[in-house]
C-alpha positions in Angstrom: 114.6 106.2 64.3 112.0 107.5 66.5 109.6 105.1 65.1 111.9 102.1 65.4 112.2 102.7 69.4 108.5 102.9 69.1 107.7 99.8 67.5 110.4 98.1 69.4 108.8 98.9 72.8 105.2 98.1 71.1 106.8 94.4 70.5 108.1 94.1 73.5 105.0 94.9 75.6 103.2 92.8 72.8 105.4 90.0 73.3 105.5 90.6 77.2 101.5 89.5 76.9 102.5 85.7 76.6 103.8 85.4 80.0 101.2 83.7 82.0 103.7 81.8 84.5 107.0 81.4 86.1 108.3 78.9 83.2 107.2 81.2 80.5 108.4 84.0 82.0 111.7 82.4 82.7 111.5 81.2 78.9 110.8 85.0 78.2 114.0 86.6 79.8 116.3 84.0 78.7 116.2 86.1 75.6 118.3 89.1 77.0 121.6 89.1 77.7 122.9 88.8 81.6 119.6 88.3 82.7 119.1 85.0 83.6 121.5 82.0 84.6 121.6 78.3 85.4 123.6 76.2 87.6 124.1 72.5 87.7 127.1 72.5 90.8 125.4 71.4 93.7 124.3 73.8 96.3 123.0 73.4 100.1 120.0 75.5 100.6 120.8 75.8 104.3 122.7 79.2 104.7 124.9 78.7 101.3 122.5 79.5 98.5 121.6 82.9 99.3 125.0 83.6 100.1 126.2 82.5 96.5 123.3 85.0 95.1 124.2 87.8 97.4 127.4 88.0 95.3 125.9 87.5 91.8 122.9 89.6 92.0 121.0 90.4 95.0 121.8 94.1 95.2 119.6 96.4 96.9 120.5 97.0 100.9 122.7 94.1 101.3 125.9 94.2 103.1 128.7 94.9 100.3 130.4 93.5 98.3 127.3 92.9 96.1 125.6 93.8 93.1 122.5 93.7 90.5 123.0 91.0 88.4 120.9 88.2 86.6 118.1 85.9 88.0 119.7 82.5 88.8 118.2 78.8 89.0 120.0 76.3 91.4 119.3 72.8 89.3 121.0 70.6 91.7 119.5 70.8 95.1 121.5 68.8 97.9 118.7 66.9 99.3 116.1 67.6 97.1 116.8 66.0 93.6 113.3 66.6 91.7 113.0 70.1 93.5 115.0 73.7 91.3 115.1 77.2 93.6 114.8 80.0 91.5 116.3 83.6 93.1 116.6 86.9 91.9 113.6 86.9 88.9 112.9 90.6 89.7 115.8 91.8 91.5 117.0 94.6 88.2 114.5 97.2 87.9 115.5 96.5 83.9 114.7 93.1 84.0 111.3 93.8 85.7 110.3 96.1 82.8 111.1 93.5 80.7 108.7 91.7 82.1 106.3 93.7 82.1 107.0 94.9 78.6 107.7 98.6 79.3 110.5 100.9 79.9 112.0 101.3 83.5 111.9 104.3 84.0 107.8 104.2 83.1 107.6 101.1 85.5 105.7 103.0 88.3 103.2 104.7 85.6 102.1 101.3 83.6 101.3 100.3 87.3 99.2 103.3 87.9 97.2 102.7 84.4 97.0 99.2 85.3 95.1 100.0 88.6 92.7 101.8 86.7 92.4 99.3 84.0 91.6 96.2 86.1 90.6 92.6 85.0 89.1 89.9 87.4 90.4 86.0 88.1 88.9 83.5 86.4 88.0 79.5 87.7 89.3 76.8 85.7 88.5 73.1 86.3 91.2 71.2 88.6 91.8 69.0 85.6 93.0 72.2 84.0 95.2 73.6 87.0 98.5 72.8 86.9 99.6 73.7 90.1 98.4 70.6 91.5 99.9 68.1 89.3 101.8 66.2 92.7 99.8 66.0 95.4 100.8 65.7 99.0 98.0 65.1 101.3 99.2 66.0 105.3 97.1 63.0 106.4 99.5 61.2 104.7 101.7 59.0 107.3 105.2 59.8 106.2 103.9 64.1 105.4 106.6 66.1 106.3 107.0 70.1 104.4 110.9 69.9 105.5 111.3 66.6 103.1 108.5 67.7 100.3 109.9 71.3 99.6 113.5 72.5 100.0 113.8 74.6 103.1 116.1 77.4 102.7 117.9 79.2 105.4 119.6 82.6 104.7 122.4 82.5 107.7 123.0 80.9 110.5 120.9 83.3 112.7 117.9 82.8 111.6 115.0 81.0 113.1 114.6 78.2 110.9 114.2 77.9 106.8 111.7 80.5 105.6 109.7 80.8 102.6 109.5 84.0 101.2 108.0 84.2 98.3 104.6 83.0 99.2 101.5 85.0 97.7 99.1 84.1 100.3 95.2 84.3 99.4 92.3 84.5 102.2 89.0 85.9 102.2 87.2 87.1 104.5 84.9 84.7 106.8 81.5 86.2 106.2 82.4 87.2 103.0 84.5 84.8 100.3 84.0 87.5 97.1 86.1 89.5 99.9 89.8 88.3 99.0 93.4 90.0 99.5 96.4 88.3 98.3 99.9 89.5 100.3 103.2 88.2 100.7 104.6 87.3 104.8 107.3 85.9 106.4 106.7 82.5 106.9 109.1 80.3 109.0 108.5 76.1 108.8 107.9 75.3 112.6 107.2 71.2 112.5 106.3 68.8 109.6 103.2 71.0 108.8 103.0 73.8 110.8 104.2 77.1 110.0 104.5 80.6 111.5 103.2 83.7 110.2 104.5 87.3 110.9 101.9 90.4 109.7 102.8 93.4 109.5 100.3 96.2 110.7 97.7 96.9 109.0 97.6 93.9 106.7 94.4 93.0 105.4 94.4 89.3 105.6 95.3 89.7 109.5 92.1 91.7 109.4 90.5 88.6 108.1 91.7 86.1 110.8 91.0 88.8 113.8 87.8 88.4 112.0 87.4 84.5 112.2 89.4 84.2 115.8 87.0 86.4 117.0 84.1 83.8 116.6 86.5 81.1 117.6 86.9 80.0 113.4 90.2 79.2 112.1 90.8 81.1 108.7 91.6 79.2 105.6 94.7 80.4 103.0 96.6 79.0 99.9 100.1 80.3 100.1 101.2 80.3 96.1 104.9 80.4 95.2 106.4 80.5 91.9 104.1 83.2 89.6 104.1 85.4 86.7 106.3 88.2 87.9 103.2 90.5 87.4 101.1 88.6 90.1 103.7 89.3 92.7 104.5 92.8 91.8 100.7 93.7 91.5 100.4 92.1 95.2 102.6 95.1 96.3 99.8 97.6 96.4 98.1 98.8 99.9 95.6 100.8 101.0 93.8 103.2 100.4 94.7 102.6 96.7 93.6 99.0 97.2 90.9 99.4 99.8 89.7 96.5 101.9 88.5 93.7 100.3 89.9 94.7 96.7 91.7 91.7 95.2 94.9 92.6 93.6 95.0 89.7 91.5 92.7 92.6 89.2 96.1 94.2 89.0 97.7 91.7 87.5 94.7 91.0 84.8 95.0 94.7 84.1 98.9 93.9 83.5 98.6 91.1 81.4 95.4 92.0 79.4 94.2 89.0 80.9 92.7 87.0 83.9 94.6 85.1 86.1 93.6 81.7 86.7 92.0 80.5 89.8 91.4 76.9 91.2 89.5 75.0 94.3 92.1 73.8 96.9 91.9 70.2 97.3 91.7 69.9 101.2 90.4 73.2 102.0 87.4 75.7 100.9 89.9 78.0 98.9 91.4 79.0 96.0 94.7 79.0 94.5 96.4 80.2 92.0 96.4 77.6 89.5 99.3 77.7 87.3 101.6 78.2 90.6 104.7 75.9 90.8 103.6 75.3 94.5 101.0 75.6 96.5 100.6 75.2 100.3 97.1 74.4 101.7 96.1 75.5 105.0 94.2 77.0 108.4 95.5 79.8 110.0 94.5 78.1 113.7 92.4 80.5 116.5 93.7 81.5 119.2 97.1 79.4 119.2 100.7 81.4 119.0 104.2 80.1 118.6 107.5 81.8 119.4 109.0 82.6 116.2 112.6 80.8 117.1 111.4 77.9 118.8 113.5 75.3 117.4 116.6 77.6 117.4 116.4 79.7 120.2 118.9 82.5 118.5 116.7 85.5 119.1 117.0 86.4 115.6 113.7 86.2 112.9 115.3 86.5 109.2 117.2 89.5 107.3 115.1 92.0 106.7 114.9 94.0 104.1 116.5 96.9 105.6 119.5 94.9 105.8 119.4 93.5 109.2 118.4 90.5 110.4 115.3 91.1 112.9 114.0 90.2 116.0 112.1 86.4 116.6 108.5 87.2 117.7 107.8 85.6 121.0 103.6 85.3 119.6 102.9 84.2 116.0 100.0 83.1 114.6 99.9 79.1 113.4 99.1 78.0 110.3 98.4 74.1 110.6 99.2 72.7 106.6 96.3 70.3 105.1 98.1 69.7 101.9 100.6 70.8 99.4 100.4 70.5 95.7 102.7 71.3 93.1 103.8 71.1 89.5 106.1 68.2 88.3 109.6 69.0 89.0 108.8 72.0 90.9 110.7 75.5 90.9 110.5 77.1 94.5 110.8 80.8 93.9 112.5 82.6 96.7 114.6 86.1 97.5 117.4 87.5 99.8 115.2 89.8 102.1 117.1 93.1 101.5 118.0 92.4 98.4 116.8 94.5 95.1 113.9 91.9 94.6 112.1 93.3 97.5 112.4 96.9 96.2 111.1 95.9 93.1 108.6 94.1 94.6 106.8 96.9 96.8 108.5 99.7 95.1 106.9 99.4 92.3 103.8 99.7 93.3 104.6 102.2 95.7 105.3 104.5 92.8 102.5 104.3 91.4 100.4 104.3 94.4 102.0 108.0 95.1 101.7 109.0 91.4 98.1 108.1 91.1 97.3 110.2 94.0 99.1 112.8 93.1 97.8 113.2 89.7 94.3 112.9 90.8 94.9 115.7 93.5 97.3 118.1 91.4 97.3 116.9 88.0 100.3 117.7 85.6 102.7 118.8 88.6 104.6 115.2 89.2 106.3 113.6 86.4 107.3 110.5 87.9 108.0 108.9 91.4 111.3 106.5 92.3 111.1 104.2 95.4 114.6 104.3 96.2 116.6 100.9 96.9 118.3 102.6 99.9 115.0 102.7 101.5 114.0 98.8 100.3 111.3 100.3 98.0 109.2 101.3 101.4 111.3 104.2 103.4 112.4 106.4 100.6 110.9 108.5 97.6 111.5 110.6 95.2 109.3 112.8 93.4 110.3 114.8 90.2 108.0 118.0 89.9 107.8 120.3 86.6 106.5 123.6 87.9 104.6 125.4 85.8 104.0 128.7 88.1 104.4 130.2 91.2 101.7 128.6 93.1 103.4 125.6 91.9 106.3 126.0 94.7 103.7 125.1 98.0 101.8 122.6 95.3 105.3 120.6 95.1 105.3 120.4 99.1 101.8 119.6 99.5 102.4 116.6 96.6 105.1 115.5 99.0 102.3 115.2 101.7 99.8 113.5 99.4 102.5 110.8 99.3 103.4 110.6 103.0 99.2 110.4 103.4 98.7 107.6 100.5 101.9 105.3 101.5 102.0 105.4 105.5 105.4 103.4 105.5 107.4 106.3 103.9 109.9 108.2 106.0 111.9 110.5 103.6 111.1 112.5 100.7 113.6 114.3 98.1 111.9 117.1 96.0 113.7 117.2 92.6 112.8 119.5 89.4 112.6 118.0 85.8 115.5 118.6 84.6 117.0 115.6 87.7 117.2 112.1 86.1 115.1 111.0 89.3 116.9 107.8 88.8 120.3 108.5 89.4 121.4 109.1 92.9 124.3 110.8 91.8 122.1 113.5 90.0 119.6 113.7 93.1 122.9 114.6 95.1 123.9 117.0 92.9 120.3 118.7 92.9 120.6 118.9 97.2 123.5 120.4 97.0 123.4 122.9 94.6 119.6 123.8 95.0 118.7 123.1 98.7 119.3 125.0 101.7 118.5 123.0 105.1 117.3 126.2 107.1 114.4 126.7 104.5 114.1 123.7 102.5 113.7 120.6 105.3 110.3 120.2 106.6 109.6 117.8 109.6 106.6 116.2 110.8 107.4 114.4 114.1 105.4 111.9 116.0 104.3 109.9 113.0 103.6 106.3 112.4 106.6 104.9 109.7 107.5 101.5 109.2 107.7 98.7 112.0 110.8 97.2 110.6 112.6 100.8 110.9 115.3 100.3 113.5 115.4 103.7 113.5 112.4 104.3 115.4 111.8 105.4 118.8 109.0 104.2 121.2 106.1 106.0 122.4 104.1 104.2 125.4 105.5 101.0 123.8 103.7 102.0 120.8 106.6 100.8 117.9 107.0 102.1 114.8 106.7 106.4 115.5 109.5 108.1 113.5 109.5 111.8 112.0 108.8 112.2 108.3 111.2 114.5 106.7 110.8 116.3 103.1 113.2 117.7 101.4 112.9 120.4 98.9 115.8 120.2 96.2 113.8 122.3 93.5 114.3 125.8 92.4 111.8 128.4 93.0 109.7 129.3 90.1 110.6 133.0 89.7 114.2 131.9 89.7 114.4 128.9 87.4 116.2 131.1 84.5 119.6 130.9 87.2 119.7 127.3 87.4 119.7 126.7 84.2 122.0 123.0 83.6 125.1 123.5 81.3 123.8 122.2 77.4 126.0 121.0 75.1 125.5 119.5 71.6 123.8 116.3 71.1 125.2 113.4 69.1 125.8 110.3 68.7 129.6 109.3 70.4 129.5 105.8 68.8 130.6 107.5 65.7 134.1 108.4 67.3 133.9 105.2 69.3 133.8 102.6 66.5 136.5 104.7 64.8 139.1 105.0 68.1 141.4 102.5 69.3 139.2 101.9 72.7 138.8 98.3 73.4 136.1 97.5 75.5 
């Protein structure tokens, strides 16, 4: 039996290998069941279609009622009859390590191994890049990127339509063998201008501070519609992805194989060539918009906290020079605090924190959850196996490590091994029966969290400080024989099951 599950998950991860795109990814997890759906009935993109998907599958911190359910593609797009919108590819934590070929529970591991296992972009010839099979050219008389793509809006709040699955790629000025690849907020301001929001710290803002500073506008693809293992290998930050490293190497080490680069048409950049869409363009010097200008509602997007945040007053422009795409194009997009967005930084979070860890204290952490509570960004959970005494301050310190590699965390739960790190239920269980607040609740105050976190209070004006909390919900070491779980026999209950009068 054990060599069945074995080979099973070897075919899987084998079979896993052949996704190189949306489409064959999307031909990949039509395979399961409940993972994947079509619709034909018509759908308006403005404020309806993520309000359908918040109901079939968006999950995560979304206002209830809502749940985690399959990956849906709208077919009939009012207003856009050659155009499909895909939502929710990697909003299950179980469909994602389908994708990725491995278990989900090991999700956050096979990242970790993949960082360390890396594999570099390749070029291929235009003639060979499929992403730019339609092209639209912005010098073009009748251009307009609100008639080209479908422009979805989330609620009526929000600024304007959004795209927000775009994997933008810049390099630096001085340096194109420099290049970061992120994901940002962009709202559609005019017929080819959009608006970008970066968060702190984000190494492509680094790039146009760079290039404003000398008065040089900054160049970027923005790529939608990718192999699920592009966008999910985007999720990693520094210091585990220092400055300058391209995570597309993330994805190669993934796949076992290079993702495909291509020369823009109307700029000097690359893009990801077997993207559904690409959008070409300058991210302009020195020129800011206010983030609601055509809607004056105050409001940006939701966010993936589940609120819907403030409109910037000062955003960075990005003046579009073309747009290319593949024929019959599927624009890939998510509902911002949805379960796709924990999956997507999550992820990577995990294994960001487990890396560091088992470089620092090797052995001690078994495995690492970004909870969905937190959007994949404001809570972990660490499971710890101590192996001796010294191994009660080593489980605090690991908690540190991971507040000190992932600067966005806020909260950290402690649990032992014998906690299924995945079920919130048994990570209750384990605070209340094995954590006392008096002794086991350590603060650090003053600290920078996440700029999103509405929760945090402001110091000189300086957003984002919160306090960093860690909770220790694991036995001490000299007392693990008294918290020993109740065991009882293991079998296999189908046997009764199949024989019983239970219909399902």
């Amino acid at each position: 039996m054990k060599k069945n599950k074995k080979n099973n998950k070897k075919n899987l991860f084998n079979k896993s290998l052949m996704i190189n795109d949306l489409r064959s990814a999307i031909k990949f997890i039509k395979n399961f069941p409940n993972q994947y759906i079509e619709t034909n009935y018509q759908v308006n993109p403005i404020n309806e279609l993520a309000s359908v998907y918040r109901y079939i599958g968006a999950g995560g911190t979304v206002m209830r009622p809502t749940k985690i359910g399959p990956a849906m593609t709208f077919n009939n797009i009012k207003g856009f009859p050659d155009s499909r919108i895909l939502v929710g590819l990697m909003a299950s934590r179980k469909r994602v390590s389908k994708l990725l070929g491995v278990s989900s529970k090991n999700l956050g591991i096979h990242m970790a191994k993949a960082r360390k296992k890396i594999i570099t972009p390749v070029f291929v010839d235009k003639k060979q890049a499929i992403c730019q099979e339609v092209i639209y050219n912005a010098n073009e008389k009748y251009f307009d990127i609100r008639k080209i793509l479908p422009t979805i809006v989330n609620t009526p709040e929000d600024a304007g339509p959004y795209f927000c699955l775009g994997l933008m790629l810049s390099s630096d000025h001085n340096n194109q063998n420099n290049t970061d690849v992120s994901i940002h907020r962009l709202c559609i301001q005019s017929k080819n201008e959009l608006s970008v929001f970066f968060a702190p710290g984000r190494h492509i803002n680094l790039f146009r501070k760079k290039a404003e500073s000398i008065g040089k506008s900054l160049a970027i693809s923005i790529n939608i519609g990718l192999d699920p293992a592009i966008y999910i290998g985007a999720g990693f930050e520094a210091p585990i992805t220092p400055f300058g490293f391209n995570e597309l190497c993330i994805a190669g080490g993934l796949r076992e194989k290079p993702v495909e680069l291509t020369e823009c048409i109307s700029i000097k950049q690359k893009a990801i060539a077997r993207a559904e869409i690409v959008i070409e363009g300058e991210i302009l010097p020195n020129v800011r918009i206010q983030e609601d200008k055509n809607t004056k509602t105050g409001k940006a997007m939701p966010e993936f906290l589940g609120y819907t945040g403030k409109a910037n007053p000062s955003l960075p422009i990005i003046k579009v020079k073309a747009i290319t795409t593949r024929k019959n194009p599927i624009l890939q997009t998510l509902i911002g605090p949805g379960e796709e967005h924990v999956n997507l930084v999550g992820i990577p979070t995990e294994a960001s924190i487990y890396l560091q860890c088992e470089d620092s204290i090797p052995g001690l952490v078994k495995n690492v959850y970004a909870h969905s509570s937190g959007g994949g960004k404001l809570l972990a959970i660490l499971q710890v196996n101590k192996r001796n005494q010294n191994d009660d301050g080593m489980t605090r310190h690991a908690a540190i490590i991971a507040l000190a590699i992932y600067r966005e965390l806020k909260n950290i739960i402690l649990v032992d091994e014998d906690v299924n790190l995945f079920d919130t239920n048994d990570v209750l269980w384990a605070m209340q029966t094995r954590y006392s607040g008096d002794s086991d609740t350590l603060f650090i105050p003053g600290i920078t969290g996440h700029i999103l976190d509405p929760s945090q209070i402001s110091i000189n004006n300086n957003k984002g400080i919160t306090t960093k909390t860690i909770f220790d919900c694991t036995v001490p070491y000299n007392l693990k024989n008294k918290f020993i779980r109740t065991n009882f026999k293991k079998l296999n209950p189908n046997i009764w099951l199949n024989k019983s009068e239970y219909k399902k």
